[in-house]
C-alpha positions as CSV (number, residue, x, y, z in Angstrom):
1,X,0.0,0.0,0.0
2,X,1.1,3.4,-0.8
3,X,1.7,6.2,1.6
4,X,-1.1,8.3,0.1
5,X,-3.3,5.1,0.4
6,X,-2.3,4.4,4.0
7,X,-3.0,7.8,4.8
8,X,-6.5,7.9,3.0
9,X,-7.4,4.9,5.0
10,X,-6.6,5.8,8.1
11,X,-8.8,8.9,7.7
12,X,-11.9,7.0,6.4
13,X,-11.0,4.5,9.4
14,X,-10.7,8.0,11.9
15,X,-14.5,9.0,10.5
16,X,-16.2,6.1,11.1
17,X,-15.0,5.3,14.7
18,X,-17.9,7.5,16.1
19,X,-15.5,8.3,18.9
20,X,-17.6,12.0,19.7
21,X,-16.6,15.0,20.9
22,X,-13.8,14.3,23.3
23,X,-11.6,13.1,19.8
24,X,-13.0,15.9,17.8
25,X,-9.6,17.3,17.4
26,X,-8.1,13.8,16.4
27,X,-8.8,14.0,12.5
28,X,-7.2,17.4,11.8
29,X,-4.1,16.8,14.5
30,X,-3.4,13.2,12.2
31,X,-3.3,15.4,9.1
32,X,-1.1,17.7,10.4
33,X,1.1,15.0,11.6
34,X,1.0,13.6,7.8
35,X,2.2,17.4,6.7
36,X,5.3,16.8,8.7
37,X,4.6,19.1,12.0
38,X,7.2,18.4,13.9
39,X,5.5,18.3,17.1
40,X,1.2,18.3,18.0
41,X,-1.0,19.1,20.2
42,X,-2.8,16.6,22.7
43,X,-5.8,15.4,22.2
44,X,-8.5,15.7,24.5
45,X,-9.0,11.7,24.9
46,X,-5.2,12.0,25.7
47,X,-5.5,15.0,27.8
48,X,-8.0,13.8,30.0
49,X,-6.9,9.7,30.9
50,X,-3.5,11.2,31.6
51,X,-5.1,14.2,34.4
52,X,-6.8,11.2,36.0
53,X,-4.4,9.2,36.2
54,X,-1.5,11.9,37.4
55,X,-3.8,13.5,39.7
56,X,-6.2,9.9,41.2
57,X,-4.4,9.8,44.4
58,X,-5.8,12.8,45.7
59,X,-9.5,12.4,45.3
60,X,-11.2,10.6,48.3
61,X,-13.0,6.7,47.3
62,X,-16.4,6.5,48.8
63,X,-16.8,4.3,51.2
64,X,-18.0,1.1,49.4
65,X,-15.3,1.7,46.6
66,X,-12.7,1.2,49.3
67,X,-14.5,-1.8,50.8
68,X,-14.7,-3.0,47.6
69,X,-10.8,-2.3,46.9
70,X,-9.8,-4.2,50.3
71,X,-11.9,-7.3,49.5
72,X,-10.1,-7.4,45.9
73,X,-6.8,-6.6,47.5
74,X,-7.3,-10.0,50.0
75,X,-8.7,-12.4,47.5
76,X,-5.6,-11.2,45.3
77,X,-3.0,-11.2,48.1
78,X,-4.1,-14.8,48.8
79,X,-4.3,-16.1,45.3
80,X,-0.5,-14.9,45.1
81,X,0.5,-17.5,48.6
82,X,-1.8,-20.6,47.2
83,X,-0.5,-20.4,44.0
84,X,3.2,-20.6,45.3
85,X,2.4,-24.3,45.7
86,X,1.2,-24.6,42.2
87,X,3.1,-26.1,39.5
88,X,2.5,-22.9,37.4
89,X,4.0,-20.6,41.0
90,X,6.7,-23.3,41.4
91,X,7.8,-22.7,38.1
92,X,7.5,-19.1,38.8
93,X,9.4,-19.3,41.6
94,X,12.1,-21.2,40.0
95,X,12.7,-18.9,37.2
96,X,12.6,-15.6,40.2
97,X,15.8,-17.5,41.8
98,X,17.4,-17.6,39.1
99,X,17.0,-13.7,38.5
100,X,18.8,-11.6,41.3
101,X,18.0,-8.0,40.9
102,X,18.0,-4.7,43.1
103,X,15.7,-6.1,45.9
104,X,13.0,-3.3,45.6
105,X,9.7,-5.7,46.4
106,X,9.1,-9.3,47.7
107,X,7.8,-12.2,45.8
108,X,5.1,-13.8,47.9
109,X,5.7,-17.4,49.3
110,X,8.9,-17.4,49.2
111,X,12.0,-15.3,50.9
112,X,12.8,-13.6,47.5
113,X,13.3,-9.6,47.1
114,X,14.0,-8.7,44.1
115,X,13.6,-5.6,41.5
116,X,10.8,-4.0,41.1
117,X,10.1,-5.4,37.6
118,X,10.9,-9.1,38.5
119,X,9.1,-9.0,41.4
120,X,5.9,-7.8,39.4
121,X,6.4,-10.6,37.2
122,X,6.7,-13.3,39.4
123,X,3.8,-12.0,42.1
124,X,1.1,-12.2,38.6
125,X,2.0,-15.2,38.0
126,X,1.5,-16.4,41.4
127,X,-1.7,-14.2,41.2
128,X,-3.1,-16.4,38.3
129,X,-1.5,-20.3,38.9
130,X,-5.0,-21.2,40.3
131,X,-8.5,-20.3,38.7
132,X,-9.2,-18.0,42.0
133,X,-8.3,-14.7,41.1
134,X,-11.1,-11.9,40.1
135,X,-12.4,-11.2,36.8
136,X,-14.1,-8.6,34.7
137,X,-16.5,-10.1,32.7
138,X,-17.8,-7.3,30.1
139,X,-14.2,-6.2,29.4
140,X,-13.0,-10.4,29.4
141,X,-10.0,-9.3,31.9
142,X,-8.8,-10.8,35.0
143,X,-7.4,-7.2,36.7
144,X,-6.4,-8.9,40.0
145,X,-3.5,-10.8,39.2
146,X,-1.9,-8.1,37.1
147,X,-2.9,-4.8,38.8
148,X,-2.6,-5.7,42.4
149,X,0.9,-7.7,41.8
150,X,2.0,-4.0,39.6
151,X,0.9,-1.7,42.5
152,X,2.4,-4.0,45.2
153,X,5.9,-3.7,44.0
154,X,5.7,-0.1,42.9
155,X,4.2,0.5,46.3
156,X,7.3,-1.7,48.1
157,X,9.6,0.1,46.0
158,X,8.7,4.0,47.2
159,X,8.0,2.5,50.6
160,X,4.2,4.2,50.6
161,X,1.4,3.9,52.9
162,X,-1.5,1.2,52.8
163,X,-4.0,3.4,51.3
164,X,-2.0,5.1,48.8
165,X,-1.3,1.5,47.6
166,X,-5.4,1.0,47.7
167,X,-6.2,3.9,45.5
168,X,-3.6,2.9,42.8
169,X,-4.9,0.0,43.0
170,X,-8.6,0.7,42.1
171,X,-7.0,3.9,39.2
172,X,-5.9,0.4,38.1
173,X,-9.3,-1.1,38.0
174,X,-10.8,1.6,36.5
175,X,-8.3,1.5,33.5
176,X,-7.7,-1.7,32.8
177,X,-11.5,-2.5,31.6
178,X,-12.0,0.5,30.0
179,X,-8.6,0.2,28.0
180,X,-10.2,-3.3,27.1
181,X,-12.7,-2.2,25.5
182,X,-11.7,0.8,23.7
183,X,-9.4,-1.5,21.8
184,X,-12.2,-4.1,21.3
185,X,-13.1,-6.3,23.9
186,X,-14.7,-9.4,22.3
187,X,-13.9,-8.4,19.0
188,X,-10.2,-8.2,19.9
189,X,-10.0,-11.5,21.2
190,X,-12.0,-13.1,18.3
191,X,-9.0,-11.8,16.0
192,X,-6.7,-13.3,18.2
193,X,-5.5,-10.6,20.4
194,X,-6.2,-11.3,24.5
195,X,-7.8,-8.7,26.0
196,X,-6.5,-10.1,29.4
197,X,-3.0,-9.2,29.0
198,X,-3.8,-5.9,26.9
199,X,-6.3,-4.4,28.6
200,X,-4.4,-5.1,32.1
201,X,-0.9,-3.6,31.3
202,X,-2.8,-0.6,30.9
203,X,-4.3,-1.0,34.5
204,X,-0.8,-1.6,35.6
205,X,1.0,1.4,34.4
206,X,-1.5,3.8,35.6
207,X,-1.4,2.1,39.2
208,X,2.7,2.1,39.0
209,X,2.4,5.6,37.5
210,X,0.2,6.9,40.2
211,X,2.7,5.6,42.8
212,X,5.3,6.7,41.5
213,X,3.9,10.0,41.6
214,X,4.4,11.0,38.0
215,X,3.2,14.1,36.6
216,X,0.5,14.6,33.8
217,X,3.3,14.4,30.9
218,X,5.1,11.3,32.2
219,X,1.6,9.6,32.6
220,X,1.4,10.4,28.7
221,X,4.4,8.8,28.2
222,X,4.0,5.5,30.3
223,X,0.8,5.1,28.1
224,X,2.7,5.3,25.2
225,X,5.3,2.6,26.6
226,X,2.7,0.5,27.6
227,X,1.2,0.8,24.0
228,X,4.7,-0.6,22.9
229,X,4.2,-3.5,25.1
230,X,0.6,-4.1,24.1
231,X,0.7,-7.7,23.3
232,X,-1.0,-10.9,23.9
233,X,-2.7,-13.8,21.6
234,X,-5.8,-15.1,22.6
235,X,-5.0,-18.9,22.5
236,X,-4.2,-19.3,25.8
237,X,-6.5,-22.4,26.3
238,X,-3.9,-24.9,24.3
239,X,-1.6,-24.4,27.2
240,X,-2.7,-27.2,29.2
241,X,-0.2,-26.6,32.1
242,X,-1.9,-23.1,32.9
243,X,2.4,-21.8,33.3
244,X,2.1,-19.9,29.9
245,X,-1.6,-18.5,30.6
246,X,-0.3,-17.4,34.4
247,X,2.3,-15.5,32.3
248,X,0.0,-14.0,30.2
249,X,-2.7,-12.8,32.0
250,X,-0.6,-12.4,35.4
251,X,3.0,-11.8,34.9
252,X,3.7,-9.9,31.5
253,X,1.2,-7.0,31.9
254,X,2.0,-6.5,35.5
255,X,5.7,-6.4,34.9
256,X,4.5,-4.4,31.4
257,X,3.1,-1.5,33.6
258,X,5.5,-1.1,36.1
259,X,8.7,-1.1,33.4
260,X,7.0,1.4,31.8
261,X,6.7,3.9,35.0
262,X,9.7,3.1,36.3
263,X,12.0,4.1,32.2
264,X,9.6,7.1,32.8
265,X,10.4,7.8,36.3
266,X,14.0,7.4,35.6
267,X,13.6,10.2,32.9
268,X,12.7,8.9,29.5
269,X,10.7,10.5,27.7
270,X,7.9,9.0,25.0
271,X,5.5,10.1,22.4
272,X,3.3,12.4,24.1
273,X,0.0,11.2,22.9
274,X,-0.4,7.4,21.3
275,X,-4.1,8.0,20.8
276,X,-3.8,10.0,18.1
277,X,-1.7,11.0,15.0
278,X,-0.1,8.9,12.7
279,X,-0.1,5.2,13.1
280,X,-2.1,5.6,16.9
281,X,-2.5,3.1,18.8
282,X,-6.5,2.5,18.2
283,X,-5.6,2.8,14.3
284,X,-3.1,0.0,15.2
285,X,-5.9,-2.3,16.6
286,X,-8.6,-1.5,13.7
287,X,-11.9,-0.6,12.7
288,X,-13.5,-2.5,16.1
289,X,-11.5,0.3,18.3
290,X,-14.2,2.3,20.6
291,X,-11.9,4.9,22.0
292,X,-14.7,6.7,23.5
293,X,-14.7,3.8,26.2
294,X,-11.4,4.8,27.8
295,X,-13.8,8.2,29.4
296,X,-17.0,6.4,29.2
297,X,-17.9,7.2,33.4
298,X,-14.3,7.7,34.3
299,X,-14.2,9.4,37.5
300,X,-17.8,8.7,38.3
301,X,-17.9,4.8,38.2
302,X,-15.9,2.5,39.7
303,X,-14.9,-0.9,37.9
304,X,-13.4,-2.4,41.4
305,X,-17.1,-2.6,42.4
306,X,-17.7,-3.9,39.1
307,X,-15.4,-7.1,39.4
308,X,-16.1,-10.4,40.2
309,X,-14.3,-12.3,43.6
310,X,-14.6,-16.1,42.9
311,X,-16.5,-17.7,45.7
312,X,-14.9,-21.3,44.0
313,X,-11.1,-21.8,42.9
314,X,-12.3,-22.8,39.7
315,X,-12.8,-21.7,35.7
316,X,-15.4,-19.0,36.1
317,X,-17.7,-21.1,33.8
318,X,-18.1,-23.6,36.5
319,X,-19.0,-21.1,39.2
320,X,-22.9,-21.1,38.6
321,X,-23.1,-24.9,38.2
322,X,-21.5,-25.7,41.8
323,X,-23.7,-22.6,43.3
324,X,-26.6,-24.9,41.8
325,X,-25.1,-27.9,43.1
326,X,-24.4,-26.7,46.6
327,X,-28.0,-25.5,46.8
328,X,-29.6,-28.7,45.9
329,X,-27.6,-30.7,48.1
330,X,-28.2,-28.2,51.4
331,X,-31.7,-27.8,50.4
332,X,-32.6,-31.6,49.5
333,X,-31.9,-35.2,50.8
334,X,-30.0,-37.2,49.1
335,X,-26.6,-38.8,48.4
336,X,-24.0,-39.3,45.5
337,X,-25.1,-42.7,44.9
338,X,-28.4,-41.7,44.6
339,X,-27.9,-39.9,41.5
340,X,-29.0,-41.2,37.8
341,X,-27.8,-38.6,36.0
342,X,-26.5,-35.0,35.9
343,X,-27.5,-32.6,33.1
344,X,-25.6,-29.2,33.2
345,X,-26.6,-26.1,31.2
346,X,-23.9,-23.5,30.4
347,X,-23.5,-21.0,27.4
348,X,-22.1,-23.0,24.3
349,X,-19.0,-21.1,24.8
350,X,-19.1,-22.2,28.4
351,X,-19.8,-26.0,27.0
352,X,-17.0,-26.1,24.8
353,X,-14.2,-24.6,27.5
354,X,-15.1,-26.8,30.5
355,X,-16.1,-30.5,29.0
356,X,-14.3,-32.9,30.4
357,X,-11.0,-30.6,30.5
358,X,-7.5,-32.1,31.1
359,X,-6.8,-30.2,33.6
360,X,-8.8,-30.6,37.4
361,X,-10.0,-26.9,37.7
362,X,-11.5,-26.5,34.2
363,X,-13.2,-29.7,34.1
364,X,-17.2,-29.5,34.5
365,X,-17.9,-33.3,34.8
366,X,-14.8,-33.8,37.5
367,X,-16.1,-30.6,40.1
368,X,-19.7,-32.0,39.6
369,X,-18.4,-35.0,40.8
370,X,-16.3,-33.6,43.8
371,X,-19.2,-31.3,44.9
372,X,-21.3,-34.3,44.7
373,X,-19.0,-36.8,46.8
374,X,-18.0,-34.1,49.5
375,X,-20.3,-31.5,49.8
376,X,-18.1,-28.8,48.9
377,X,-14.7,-28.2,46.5
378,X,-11.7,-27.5,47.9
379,X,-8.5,-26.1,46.3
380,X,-7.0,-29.6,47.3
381,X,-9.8,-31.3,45.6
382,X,-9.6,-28.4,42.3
383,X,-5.7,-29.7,41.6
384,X,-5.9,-33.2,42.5
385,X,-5.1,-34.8,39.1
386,X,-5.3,-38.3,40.9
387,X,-9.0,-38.0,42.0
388,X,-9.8,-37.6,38.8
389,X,-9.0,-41.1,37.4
390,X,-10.5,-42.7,40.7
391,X,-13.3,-45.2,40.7
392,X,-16.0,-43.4,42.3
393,X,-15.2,-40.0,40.4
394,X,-15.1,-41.6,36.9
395,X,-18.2,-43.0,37.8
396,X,-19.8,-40.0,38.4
397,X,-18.4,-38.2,35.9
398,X,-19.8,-40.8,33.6
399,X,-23.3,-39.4,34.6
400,X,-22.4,-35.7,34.2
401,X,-23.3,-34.5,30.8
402,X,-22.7,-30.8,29.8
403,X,-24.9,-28.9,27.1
404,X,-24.8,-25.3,25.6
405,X,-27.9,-23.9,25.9
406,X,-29.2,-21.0,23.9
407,X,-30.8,-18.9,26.7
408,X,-27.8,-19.3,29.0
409,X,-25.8,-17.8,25.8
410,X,-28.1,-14.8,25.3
411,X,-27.4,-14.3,29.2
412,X,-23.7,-13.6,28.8
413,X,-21.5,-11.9,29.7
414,X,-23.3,-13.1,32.7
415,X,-21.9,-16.1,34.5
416,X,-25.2,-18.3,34.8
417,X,-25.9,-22.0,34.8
418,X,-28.8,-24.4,35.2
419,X,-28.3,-27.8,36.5
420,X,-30.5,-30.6,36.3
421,X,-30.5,-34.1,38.6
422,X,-32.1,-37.3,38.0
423,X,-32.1,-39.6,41.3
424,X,-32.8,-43.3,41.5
425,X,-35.8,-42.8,42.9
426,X,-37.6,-40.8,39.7
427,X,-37.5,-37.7,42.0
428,X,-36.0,-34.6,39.6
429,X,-34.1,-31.4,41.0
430,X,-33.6,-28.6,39.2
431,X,-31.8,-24.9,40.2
432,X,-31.0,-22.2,38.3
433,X,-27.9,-19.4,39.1
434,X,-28.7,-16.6,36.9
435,X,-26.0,-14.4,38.7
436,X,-23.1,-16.1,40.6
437,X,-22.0,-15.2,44.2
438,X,-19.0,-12.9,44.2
439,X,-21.1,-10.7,41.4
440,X,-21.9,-7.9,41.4
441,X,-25.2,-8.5,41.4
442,X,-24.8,-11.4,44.1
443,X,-22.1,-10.3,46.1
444,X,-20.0,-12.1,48.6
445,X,-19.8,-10.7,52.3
446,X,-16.4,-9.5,54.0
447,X,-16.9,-12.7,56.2
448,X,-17.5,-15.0,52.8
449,X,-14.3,-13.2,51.5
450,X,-12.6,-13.6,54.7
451,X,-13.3,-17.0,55.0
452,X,-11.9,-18.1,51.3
453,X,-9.0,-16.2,52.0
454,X,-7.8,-17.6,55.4
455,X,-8.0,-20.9,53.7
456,X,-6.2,-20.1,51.2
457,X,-3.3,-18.8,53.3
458,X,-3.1,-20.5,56.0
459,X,-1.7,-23.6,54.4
460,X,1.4,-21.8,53.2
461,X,2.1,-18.9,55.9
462,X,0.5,-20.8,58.8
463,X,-3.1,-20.1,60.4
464,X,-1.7,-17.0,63.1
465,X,-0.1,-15.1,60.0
466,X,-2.8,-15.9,57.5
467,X,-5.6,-14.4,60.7
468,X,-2.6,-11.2,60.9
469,X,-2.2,-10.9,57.0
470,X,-5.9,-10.2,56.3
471,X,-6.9,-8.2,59.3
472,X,-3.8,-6.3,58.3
473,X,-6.0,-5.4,54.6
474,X,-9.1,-4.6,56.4
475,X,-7.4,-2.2,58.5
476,X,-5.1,-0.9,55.5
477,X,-5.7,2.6,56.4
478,X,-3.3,2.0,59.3
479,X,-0.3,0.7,57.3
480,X,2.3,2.7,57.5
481,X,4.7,1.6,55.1
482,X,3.6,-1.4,52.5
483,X,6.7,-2.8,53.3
484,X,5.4,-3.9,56.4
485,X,3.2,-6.6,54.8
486,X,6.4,-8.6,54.2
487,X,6.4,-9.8,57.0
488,X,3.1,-12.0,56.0
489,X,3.7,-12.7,52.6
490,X,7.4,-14.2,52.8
491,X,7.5,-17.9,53.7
């Protein structure tokens, strides 16, 4: 293609975004980037992400926002310590000994401190070995394990308070879907890109950026690094060892985010506005960019309230069908052997990701089985790849079957699931989950949260530091110095 042709199609790409008012400017400022100008101004879109970001810290939360942030912080915290035990954390963990580094930030389950980059890294991972971390479902990001691992080691690094670490952490939250989406969402993933690395670096570098105290021009140009770094492909579910997906939506966009504050903070400098001009960053990504999402209730609406906590350590698709399960075993007598058959109704997307999966955590059939034999599923039973293959499982699993169902399709993104028992006895249960607890609109309690959590932790830090570590979160506003929560992470 020829430059005049490149340039006429990134015009008639420009005038079909819809984008609105905020990126009136954008048209004329790419033409005069095309005339040579040696330098432009910044668009409004530009102008406006970067204040937030710069200036975030200093507006007050209200109150449920910071509950919110604290229950997020936890359940992240705690995925980090049980996924240290993991194969994907061990392999983690392996790779961070082998790394050295300026020791700036801890990685969590181990005695490692290491630079602030590493440690972000190693912490994602951690964050995402298990199925347990938070998602995002209208943006399809898991902000958690990237975000919280970015702003913990930012936070280590320029010794900060609790809280300032708690408000970078929801800037984070509020970024990191909307960056999603402006670049796609589900259309970005259905070429092949992941929105759950992309969207989160973004998340990431305006948490380490807010940290790190940058100002309104440096924020422009960790945005513009973190655009570099925009990478990801959306075939995360052939890795059937969950190390490379950890990486992906854990460990690269956290260390992403903070590498990019941390040049800037050093004193690079970057292209002051990558939304706009020649060869931007939503002209990169294509026709399905909505850059109008990055402002869309930015300031006003908080994402941290609109994220999932997992109430099971499982794929998220399996959440509703064990809320189902657990419901019609509490609420009706009967036994494992008692059942003829299990019929479970997810989305068909749902129905294709979690049938009779390789791996323990992602398998439908094998946690219907589990919930059915003990009443409840464990993180022991989630990642027991022996149980699977025993007698009395593989007989129940035999009687699980999994369907995709259209109404549970047109529900999405909502997380529901219908399931469906037959017993011996002719007697039929049925339950539907149209909104899964931990969602927002079926939300988990602090004591919910603070029960998954202390079981998660206790196993690896011990039951007294587990009980010190979360108190510690939901009295953040106390801590001093983030530094201070080393003491309960390190093993």
């Amino acid at each position: 293609m020829t430059t005049s042709n490149l340039q006429q199609s990134r015009r008639a790409w420009l005038q079909s975004t819809g984008a609105g008012a905020c990126l009136a400017a954008i048209g004329p400022l790419a033409r005069a980037a095309e005339g040579g100008a040696a330098a432009m101004p910044v668009s409004p879109l530009m102008r406006r992400v970067s204040l937030h970001i710069a200036h975030a810290l200093k507006n007050p939360l209200p109150e449920a926002v910071v509950e919110a942030g604290k229950h997020h912080l936890i359940d992240t915290l705690s995925a980090m310590l049980s996924g240290s035990h993991l194969h994907p954390g061990r392999t983690a963990l392996a790779y961070a000994k082998t790394l050295g580094g300026t020791p700036e930030a801890c990685v969590a389950g181990s005695r490692i401190v290491t630079s602030l980059a590493n440690a972000a890294l190693i912490n994602g991972m951690l964050a995402h070995s298990d199925e347990t971390d938070d998602s995002h479902e209208g943006s399809l990001t898991h902000p958690g394990c990237a975000i919280v691992p970015a702003a913990l080691a930012m936070a280590e690094r320029q010794q900060c308070d609790g809280m300032t670490l708690l408000r970078a952490m929801v800037l984070g939250y509020d970024i990191s879907p909307r960056a999603s989406l402006a670049l796609g969402g589900f259309e970005m993933a259905a070429a092949g890109r992941d929105t759950h690395a992309i969207g989160t670096s973004f998340g990431a570098a305006a948490a380490a950026a807010a940290i790190a105290g940058l100002s309104e021009t440096q924020v422009r140009h960790v945005l513009s690094y973190t655009a570099q770094q925009a990478s990801g492909l959306s075939n995360y579910a052939r890795d059937l060892e969950h190390v490379e997906k950890a990486f992906l939506f854990g460990g690269m966009p956290a260390r992403n985010g903070v590498t990019a504050a941390a040049m800037v903070a050093s004193g690079m400098t970057g292209i002051d506005d990558v939304f706009s001009g020649e060869r931007n960053l939503f002209f990169a990504f294509g026709p399905n960019s909505k850059p109008e999402q990055l402002l869309r209730g930015l300031g006003e609406t908080y994402e941290v309230v609109n994220t999932n906590i997992k109430r099971w350590t499982v794929g998220s698709g399996i959440q509703a069908p064990l809320d189902s399960m657990s419901y019609l075993i509490k609420n009706h007598p009967f036994k494992a052997e008692d059942v003829e058959k299990v019929l479970v109704l997810l989305s068909h997307r749902g129905a294709k990701t979690f049938d009779n999966r390789s791996m323990p955590d992602i398998n439908m059939q094998y946690m219907m089985s589990v919930m059915l034999l003990d009443g409840t599923a464990t993180l022991e039973a989630a990642h027991d790849r022996a149980r699977m293959n025993e007698p009395k499982v593989m007989e129940l699993r035999r009687r699980v079957e999994l369907r995709g169902d259209d109404e549970m399709q047109k529900a999405l993104p909502r997380r529901s699931g219908i399931v469906e028992i037959t017993l011996r006895d002719g007697r039929k249960l049925r339950h539907h989950t149209p909104d899964v607890r931990g969602t927002p609109a079926n939300p988990m309690t602090r004591a919910e949260v603070d029960e998954k959590c202390f079981l998660l932790c206790a196993p690896i830090v011990g039951k007294r530091r587990a009980r010190e570590l979360i108190d510690a979160i939901w009295n953040i506003e106390k801590l001093r110095n983030v530094r201070a929560l080393r003491q309960w992470l390190t093993v």
